[in-house]
MDTraj code that builds the backbone (N, CA, C; nanometers):
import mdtraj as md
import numpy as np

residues = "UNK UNK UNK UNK UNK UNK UNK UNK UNK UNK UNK UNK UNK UNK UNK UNK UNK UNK UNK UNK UNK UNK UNK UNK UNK UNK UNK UNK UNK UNK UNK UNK UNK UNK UNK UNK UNK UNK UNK UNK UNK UNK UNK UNK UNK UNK UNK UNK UNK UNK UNK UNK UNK UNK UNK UNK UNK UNK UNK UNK UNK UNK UNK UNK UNK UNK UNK UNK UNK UNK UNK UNK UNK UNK UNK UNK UNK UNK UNK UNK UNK UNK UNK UNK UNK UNK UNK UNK UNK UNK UNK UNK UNK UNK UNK UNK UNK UNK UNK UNK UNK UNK UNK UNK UNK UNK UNK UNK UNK UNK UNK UNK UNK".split()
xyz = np.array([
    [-1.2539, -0.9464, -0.8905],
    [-1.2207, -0.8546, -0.9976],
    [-1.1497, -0.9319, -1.1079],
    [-1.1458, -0.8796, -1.2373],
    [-1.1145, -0.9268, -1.3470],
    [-0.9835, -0.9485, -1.3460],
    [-0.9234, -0.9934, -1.4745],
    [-0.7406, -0.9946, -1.4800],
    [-0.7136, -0.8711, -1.5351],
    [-0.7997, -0.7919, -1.6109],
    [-0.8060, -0.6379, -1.6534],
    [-0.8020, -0.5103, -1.5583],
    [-0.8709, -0.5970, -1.4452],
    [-0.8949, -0.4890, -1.3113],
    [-0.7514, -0.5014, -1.2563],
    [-0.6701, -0.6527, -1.2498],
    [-0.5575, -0.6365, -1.1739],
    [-0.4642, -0.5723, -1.2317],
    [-0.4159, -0.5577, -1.3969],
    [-0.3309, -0.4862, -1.4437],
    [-0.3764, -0.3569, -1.4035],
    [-0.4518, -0.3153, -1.4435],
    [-0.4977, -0.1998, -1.4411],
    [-0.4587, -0.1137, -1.3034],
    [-0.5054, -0.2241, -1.1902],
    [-0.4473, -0.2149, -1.0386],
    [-0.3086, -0.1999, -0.9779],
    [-0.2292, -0.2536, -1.0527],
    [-0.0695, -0.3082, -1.0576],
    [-0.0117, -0.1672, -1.1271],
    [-0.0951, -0.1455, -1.2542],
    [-0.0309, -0.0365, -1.3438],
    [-0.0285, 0.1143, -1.2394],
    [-0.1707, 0.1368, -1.1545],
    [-0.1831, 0.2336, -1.0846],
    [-0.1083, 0.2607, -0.9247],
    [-0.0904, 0.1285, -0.9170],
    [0.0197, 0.1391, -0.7652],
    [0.1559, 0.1263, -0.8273],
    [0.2128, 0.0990, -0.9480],
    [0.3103, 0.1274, -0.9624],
    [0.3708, 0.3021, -1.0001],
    [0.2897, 0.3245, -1.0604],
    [0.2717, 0.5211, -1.0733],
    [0.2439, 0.5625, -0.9435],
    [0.1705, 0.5249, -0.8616],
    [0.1652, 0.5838, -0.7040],
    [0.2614, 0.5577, -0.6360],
    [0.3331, 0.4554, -0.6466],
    [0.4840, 0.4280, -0.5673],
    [0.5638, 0.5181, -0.6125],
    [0.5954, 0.5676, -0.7540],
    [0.6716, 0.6273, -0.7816],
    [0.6555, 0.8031, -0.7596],
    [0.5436, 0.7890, -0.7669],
    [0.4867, 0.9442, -0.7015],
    [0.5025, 0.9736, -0.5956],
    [0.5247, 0.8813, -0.5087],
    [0.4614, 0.8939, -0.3573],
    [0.6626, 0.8452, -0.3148],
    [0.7284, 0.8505, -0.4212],
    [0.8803, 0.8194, -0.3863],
    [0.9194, 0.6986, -0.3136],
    [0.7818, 0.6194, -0.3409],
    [0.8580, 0.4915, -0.2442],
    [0.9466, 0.3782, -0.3123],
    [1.0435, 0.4561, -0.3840],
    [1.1306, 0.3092, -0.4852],
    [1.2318, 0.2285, -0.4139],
    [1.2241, 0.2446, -0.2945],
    [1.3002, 0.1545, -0.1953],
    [1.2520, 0.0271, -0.1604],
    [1.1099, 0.0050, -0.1784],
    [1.0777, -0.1325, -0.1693],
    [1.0613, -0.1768, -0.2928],
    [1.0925, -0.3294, -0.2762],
    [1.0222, -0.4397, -0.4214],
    [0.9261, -0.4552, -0.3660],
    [0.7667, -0.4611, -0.4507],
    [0.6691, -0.5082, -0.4649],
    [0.6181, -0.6267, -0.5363],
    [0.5619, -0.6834, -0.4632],
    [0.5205, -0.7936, -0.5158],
    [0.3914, -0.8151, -0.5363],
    [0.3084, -0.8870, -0.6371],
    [0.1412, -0.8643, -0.6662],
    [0.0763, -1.0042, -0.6328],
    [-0.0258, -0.9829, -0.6256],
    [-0.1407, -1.1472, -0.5963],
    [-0.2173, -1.0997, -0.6160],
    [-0.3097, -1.1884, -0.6867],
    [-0.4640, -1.1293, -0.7017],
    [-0.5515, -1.3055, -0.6819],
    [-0.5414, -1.2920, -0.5806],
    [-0.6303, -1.3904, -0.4998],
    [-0.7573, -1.3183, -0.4348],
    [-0.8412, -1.4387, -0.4122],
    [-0.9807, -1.4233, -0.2682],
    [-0.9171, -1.3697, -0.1642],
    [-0.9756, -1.2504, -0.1099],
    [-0.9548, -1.1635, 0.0186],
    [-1.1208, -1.2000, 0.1045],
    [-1.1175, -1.2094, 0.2251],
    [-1.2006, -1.2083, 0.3060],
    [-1.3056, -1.1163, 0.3128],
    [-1.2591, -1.0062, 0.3595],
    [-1.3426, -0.8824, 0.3755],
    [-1.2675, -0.7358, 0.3356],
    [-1.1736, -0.7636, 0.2635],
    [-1.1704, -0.6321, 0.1504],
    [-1.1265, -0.6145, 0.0088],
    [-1.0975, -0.5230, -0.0634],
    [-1.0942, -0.5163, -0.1734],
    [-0.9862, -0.5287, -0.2345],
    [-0.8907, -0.5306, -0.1602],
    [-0.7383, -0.5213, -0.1242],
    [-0.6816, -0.4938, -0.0140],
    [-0.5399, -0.5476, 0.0203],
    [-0.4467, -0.5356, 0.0900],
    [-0.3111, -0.5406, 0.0968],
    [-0.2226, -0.4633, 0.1539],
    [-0.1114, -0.4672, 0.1292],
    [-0.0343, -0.5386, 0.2723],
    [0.0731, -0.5866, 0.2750],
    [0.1964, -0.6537, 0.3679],
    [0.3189, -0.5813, 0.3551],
    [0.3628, -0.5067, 0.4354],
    [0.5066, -0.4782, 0.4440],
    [0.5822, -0.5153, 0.5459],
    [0.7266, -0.5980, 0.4453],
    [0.7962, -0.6495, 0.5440],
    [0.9000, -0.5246, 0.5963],
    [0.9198, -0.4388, 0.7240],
    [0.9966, -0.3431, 0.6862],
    [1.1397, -0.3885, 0.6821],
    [1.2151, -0.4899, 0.7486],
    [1.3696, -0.4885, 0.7533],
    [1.4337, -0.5474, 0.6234],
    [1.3571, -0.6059, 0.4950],
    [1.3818, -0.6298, 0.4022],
    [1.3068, -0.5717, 0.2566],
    [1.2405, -0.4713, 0.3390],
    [1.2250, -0.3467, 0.2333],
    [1.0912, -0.3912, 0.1429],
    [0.9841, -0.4585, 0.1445],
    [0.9304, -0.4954, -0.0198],
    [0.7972, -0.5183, 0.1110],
    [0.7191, -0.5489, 0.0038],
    [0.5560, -0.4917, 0.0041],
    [0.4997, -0.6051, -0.0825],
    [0.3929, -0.6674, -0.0165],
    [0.3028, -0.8049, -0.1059],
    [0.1709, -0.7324, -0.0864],
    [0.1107, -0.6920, -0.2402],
    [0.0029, -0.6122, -0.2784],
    [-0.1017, -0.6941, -0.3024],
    [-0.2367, -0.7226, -0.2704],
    [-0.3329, -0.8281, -0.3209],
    [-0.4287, -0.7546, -0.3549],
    [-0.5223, -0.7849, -0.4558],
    [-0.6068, -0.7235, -0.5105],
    [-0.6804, -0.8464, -0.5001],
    [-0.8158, -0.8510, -0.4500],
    [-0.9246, -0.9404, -0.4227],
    [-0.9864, -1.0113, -0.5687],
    [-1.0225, -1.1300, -0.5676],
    [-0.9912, -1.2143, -0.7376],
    [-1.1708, -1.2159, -0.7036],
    [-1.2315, -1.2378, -0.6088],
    [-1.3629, -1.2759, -0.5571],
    [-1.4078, -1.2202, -0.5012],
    [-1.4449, -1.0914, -0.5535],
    [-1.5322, -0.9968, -0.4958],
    [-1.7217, -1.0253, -0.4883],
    [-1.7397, -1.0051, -0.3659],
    [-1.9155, -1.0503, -0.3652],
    [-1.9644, -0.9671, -0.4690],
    [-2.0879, -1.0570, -0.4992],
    [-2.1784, -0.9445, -0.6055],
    [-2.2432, -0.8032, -0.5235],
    [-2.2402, -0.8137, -0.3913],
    [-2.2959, -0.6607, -0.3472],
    [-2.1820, -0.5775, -0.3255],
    [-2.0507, -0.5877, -0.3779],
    [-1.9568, -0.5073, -0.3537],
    [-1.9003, -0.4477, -0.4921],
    [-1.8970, -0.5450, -0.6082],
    [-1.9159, -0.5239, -0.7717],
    [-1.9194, -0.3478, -0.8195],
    [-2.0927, -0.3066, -0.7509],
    [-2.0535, -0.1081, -0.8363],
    [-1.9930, -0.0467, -0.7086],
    [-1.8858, -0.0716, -0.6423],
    [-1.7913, 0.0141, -0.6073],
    [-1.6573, -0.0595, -0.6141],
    [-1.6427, -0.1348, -0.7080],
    [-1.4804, -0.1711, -0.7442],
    [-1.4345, -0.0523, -0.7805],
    [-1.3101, -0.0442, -0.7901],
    [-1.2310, 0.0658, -0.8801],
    [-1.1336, -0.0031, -0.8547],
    [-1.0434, -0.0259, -0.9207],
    [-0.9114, -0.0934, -0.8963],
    [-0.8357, 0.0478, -0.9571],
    [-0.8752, 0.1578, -0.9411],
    [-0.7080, 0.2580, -0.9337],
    [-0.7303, 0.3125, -0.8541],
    [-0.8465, 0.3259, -0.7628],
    [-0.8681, 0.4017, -0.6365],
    [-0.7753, 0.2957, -0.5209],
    [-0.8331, 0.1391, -0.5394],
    [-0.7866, 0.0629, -0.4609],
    [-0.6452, 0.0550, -0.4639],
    [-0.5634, 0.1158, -0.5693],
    [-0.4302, 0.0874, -0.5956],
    [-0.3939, 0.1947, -0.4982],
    [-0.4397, 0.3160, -0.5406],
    [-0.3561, 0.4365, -0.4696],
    [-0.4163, 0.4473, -0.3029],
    [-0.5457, 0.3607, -0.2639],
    [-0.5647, 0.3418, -0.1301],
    [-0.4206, 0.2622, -0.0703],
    [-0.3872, 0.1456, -0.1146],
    [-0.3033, 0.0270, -0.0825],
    [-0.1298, 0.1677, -0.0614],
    [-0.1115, 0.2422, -0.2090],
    [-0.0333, 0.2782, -0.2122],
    [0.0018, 0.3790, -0.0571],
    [-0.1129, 0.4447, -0.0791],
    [-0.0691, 0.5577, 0.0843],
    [-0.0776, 0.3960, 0.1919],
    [-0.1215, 0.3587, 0.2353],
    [-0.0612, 0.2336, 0.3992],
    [0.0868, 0.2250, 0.3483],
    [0.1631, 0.2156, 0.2103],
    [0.2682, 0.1865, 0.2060],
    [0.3376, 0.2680, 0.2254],
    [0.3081, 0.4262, 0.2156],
    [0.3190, 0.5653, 0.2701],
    [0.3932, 0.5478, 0.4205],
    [0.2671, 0.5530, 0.4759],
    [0.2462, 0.5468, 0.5894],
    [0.3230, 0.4006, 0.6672],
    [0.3507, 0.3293, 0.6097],
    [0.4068, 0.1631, 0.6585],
    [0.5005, 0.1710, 0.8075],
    [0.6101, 0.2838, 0.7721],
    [0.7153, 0.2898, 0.8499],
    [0.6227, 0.3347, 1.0385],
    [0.5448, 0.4169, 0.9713],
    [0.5223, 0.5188, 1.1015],
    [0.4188, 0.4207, 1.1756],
    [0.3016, 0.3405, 1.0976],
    [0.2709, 0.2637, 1.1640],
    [0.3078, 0.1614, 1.2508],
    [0.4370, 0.0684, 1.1389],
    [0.5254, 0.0128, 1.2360],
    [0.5874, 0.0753, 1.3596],
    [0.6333, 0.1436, 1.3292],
    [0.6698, 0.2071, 1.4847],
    [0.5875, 0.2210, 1.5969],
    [0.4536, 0.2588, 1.5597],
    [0.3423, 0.2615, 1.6427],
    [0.3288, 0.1011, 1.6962],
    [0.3309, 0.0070, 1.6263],
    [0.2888, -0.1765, 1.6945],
    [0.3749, -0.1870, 1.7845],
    [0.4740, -0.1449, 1.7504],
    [0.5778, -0.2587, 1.8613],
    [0.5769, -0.1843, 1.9853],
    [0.5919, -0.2542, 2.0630],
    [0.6120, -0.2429, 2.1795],
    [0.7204, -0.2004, 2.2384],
    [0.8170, -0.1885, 2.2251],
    [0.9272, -0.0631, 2.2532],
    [0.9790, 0.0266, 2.1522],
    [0.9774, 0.1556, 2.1557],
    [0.9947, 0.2191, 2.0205],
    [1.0462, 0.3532, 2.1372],
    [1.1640, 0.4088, 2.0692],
    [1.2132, 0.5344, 2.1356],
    [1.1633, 0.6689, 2.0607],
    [1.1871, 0.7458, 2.1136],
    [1.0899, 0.8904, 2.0399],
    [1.1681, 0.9277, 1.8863],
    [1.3227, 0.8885, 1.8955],
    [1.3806, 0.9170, 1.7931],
    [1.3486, 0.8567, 1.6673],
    [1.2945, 0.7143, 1.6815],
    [1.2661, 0.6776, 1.5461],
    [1.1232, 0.6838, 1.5114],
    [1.0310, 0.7650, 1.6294],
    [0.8644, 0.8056, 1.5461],
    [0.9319, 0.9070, 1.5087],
    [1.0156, 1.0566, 1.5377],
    [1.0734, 1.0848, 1.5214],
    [1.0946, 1.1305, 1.3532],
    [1.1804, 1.0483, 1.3306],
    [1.2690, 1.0076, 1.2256],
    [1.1365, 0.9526, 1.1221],
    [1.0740, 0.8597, 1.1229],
    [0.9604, 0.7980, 1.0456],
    [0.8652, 0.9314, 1.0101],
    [0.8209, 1.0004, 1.1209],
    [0.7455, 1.1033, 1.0714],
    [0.8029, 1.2054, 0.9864],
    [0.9289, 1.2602, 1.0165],
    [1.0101, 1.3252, 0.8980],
    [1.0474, 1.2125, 0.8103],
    [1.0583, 1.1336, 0.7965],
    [1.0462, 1.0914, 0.6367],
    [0.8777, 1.0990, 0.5568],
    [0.7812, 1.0917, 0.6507],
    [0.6995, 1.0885, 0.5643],
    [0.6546, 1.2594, 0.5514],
    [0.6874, 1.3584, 0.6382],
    [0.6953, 1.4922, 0.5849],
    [0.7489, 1.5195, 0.4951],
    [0.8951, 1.4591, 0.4307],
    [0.9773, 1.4720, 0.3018],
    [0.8843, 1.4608, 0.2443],
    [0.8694, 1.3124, 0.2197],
    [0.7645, 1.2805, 0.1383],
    [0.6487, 1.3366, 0.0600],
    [0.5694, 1.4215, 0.1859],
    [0.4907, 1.4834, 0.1445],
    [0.4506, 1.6425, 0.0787],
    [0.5919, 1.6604, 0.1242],
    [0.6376, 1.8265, 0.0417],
    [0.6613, 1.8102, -0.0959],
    [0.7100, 1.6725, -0.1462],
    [0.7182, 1.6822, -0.2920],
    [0.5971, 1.6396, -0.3439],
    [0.5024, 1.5886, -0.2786],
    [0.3276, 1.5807, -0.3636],
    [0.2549, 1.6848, -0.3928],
    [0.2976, 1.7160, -0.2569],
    [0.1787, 1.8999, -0.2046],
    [0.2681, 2.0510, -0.2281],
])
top = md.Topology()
chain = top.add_chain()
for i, resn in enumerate(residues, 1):
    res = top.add_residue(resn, chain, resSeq=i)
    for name in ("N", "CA", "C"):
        top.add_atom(name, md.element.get_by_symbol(name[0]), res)
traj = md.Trajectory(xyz[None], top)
């Protein structure tokens, strides 16, 4: 994708972070070669911030379905969702903090809907 597609990308996950109330993390951007998608996001959770990549080398059979503000606000909900997933990986997790993760992202979602 272009350097037009990444602002454009950057401009739309930054309005979705703020929509979606997540101003607790710093974000950080890259727009490098991705493997096999169009983007991806990294969240570190115990230091709060999020490394956003938007794919620089997209194949030519993937080209008419870019959108870089769909891909922004795709990236944006995993960052949504970040906490509750984490909780789900690890391997010891007590009920109180899926718990706790899932009511935050119910807050969350009463002020969208």
């Amino acid at each position: 994708m272009s350097d037009r597609d990444f602002e454009i990308f950057k401009r739309e996950f930054e309005r979705c972070q703020k929509a979606f109330g997540l101003n607790g993390y710093k974000v950080y951007f890259q727009h490098k070669p991705l493997s096999d998608s169009f983007a991806e996001i990294y969240t570190g959770m115990c230091d709060q911030t999020a490394t956003v990549t938007l794919n620089s080398s997209l194949p030519a059979e993937n080209q008419p379905f870019k959108n870089p503000r769909s891909h922004a606000k795709h990236e944006a909900l995993h960052l949504l969702v970040s906490r509750l997933e984490n909780c789900g990986r690890r391997r010891y997790v007590c009920s109180d903090e899926i718990r706790e993760a899932t009511e935050e992202l119910v807050r969350r979602l009463e002020t969208l809907l």
